[in-house]
N, C-alpha and C positions, 0 to 999 in steps of 0.2 A: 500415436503412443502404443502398439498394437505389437507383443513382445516379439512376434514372427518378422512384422514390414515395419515397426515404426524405430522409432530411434533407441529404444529399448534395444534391438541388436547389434546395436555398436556397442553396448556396455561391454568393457571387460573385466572390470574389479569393482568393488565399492571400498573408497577410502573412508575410515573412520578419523576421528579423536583418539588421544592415551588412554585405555583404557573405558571409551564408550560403546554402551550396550546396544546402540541401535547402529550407526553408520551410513550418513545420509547423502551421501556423496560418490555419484556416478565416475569412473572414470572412461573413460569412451574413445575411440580410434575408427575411423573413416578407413578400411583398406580399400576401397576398391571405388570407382568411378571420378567425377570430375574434382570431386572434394576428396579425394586419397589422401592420406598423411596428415589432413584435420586429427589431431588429439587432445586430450586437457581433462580435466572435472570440472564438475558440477554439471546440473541439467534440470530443472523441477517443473513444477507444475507453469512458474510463470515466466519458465525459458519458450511453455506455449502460445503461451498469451505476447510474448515477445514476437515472434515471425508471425504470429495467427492476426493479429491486428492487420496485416499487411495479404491474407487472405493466404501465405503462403501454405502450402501441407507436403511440402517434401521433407519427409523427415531427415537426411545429410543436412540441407539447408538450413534447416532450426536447429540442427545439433551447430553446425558452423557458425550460425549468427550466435549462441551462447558462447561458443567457447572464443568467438573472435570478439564478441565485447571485453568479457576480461582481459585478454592479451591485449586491446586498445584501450585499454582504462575509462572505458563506457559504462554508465547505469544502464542496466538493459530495461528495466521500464522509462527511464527519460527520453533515451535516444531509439527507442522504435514506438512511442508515439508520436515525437515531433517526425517520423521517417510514416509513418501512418498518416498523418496529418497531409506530411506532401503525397501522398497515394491517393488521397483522396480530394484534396486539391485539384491533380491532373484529372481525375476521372470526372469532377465536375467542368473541368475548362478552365480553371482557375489560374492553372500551371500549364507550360508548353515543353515541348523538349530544351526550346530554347532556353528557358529558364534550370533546367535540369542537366545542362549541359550533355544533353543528349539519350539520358538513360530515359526507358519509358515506363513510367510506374503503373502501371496496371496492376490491379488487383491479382495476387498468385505471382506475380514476375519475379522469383528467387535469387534470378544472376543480379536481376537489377538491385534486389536490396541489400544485396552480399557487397554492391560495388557503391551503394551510397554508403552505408556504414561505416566502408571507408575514407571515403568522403567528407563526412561528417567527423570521423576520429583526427584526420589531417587539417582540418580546416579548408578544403581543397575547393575551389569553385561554390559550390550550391551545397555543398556540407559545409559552408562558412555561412550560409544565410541561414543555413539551420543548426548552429551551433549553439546559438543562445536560448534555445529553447521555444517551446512551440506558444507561449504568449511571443514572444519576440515576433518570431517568425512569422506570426499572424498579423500585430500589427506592420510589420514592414511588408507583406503583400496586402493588406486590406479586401478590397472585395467581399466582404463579410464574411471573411475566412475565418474570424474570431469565434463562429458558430461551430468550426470543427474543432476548434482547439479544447481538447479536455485535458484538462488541469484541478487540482483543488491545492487554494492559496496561491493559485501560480505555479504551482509546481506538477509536471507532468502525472496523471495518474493511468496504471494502465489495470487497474483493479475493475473489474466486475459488480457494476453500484444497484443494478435492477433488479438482482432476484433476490439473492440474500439480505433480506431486509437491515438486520446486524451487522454484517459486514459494511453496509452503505453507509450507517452511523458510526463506525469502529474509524472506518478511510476518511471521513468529511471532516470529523473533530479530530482526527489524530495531531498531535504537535507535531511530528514531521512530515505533517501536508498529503492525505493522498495515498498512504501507506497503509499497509493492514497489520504491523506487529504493532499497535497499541489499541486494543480493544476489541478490534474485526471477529467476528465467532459465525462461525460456519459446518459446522457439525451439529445435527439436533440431540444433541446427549442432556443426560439427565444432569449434570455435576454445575460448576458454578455458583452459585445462591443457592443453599441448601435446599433439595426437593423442588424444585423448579424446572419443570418442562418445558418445553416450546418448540414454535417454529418459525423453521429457516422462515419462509415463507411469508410471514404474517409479521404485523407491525409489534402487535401484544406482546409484553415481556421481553422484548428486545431491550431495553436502555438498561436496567437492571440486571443482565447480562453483559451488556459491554462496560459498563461501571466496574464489574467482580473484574472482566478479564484486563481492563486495562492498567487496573490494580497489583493485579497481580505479574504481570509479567516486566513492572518497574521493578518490585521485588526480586523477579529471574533476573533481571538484568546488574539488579545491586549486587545479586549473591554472585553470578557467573554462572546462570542454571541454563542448560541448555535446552530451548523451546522443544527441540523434539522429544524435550523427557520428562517437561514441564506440562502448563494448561494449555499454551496456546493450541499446542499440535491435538488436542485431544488425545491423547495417549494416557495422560494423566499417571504416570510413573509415580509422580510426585505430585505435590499439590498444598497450600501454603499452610498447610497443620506440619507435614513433614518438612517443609522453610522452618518452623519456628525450633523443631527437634536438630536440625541443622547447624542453627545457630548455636543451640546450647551446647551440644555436645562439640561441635568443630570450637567454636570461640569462646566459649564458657560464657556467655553473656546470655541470662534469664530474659526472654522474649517471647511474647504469647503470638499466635497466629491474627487476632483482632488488633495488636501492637503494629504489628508486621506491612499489615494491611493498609493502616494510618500512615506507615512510614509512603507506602506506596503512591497514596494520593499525595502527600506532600511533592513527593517528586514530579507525579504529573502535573501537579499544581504550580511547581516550578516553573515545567516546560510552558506550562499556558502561560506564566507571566512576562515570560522571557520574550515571547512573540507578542502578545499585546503590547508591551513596550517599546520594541521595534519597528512593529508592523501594524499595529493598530488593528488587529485585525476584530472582527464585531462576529455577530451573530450569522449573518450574512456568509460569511464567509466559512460556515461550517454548514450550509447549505452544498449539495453534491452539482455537477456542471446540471445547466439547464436538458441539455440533451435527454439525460437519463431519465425528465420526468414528460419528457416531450417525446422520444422515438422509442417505438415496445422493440423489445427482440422478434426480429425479424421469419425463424425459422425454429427446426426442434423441441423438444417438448414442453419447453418455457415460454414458447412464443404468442407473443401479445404483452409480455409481462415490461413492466416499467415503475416507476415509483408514482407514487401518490403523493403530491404537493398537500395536500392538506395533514393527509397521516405521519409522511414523511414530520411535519413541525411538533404535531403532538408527540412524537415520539422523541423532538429536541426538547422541547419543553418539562421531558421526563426527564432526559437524561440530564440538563440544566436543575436542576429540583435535587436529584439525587448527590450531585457535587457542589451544592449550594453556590452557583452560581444565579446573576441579575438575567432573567429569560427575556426582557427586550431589547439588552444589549450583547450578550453574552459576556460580558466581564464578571470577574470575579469581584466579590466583598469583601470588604472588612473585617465582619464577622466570622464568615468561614476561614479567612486567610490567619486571623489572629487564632481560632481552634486550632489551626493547626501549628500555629508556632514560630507562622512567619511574615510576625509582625513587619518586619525590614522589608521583606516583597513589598508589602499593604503600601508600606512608606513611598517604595520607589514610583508602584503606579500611581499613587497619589501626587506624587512628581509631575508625573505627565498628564496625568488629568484623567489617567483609565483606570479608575477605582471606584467603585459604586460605595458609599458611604452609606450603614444601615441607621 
């Protein structure tokens, strides 16, 4: 990322929004070497964590694997961990060339990942067995390959769950699996919970942080506020006293910021029903992959660092407590659900038998 060698010098413009004050969007051009004539936007932080799972550091390389997921209509967090997944498959023995129809995944191999992704984007040979995703993928090679596979709910993650202690709780309980735009908080700033400090680092004061933020960014997302000018990003431009002055003055409709708030949880409360009803999903399942509290970072100035299974739960147990959620199932109640005014949710998981009854 290094503005002189890293991919920061292919930038040549930053595209904005109508009218917005920040503009968060790289646009970039490869002139020169084997990737020439690579161009496109976007680039961020977890266009790193995209090629870097796969140990690569050329920067053309990770600028090309962003800008060629988009143009194949790839999530670049699903499809370079299950492309992770097989890299380290072969590096164990798991995988052969044979299996790989010839490419050799070694950890750093750039051409090679450049040429599965497309593989994977066509369905082609061995990017067909890794189409469905890296639970698929693991049960159909076995060999206890299910141990590489990191996912939460199933669904690929390629987020960061060992040091940030916040952010590990934000990705595990997110309603879409894995992710970090519902609650994730990674910046040790003072704002949030009024007068409330903390750290990245430590378990303390985490859930009660990811509670405010996950609150609030259903809010950004109801109004159309964009995170980088909102809380997620820490920028804090705005923040949900200015939501509720928003409201008044754009739509005439009288709304207090602790209104606002309520509306928010309701929506997340939503998303949580909508999966439990579908998916069953429990408590369990908001737990992060085994790995993270089993393997420490290996190098750099975090290393040794890992999650704490036991601190890790009291800090679910908090965060269950704050959303009046059942803590040994993780479902939601009755009581909380009717507070909020959705009585009819209560009904439906009561349907299905995933309602805790106070």
């Amino acid at each position: 990322m290094g503005l002189d060698v890293g991919v920061p010098r292919y930038f040549k413009k930053i595209l904005a929004c109508y009218n917005c004050p920040v503009g968060c969007t790289p646009y970039s051009e490869i002139t020169e070497g084997k990737y020439a004539g690579t161009k496109g936007a976007g680039y961020w932080i977890n266009s790193v964590l995209w090629s870097g799972k796969m140990d690569v550091d050329e920067p053309d390389a990770s600028l090309r694997f962003h800008l060629r997921a988009n143009q194949l209509g790839l999530d670049g967090d699903n499809s370079s961990v299950v492309m992770a997944w097989a890299y380290e498959c072969y590096e164990r023995g798991l995988l052969t060339k044979e299996d790989t129809d010839g490419l050799e995944l070694n950890w750093g191999n750039a051409d090679a990942m450049l040429k599965l992704q497309e593989k994977l984007a066509y369905r082609d040979g061995f990017g067909d067995f890794l189409a469905d995703g890296v639970v698929e993928a693991a049960k159909k090679l076995g060999k206890n390959s299910e141990k590489y596979a990191i996912h939460q709910k199933g669904q690929e993650t390629v987020d960061p769950y060992r040091l940030a202690k916040g952010w590990a709780l934000g990705c595990s309980t997110s309603p879409v699996a894995g992710r970090h735009m519902r609650g994730s908080v990674n910046v040790p700033i003072a704002f949030g919970p009024k007068n409330r400090t903390w750290n990245v680092y430590k378990y303390e004061d985490q859930p009660p942080i990811v509670y405010w933020q996950l609150r609030t960014k259903e809010i950004e997302d109801m109004l159309g506020i964009c995170v980088y000018v909102g809380t997620w990003s820490g920028v804090y431009a705005l923040e949900p006293s200015d939501y509720a002055e928003l409201v008044r003055y754009g739509l005439g409709i009288e709304v207090t910021e602790k209104e606002l708030m309520l509306l928010g949880r309701c929506a997340y409360n939503l998303e949580k029903a909508f999966n439990t009803i579908h998916t069953g999903f429990t408590r369990k399942d908001d737990l992060p992959h085994p790995r993270f509290f089993e393997d420490p970072i290996l190098s750099g100035p975090h290393r040794g660092e890992k999650l704490d299974y036991e601190m890790y739960n009291a800090m679910l147990d908090k965060f269950y407590e704050l959303q009046g959620w059942d803590k040994e199932t993780g479902w939601q109640t009755r009581e909380t659900l009717e507070m909020l005014g959705l009585d009819d949710v209560a009904k439906k998981l009561a349907e299905v038998g995933r309602l805790i009854e106070n």
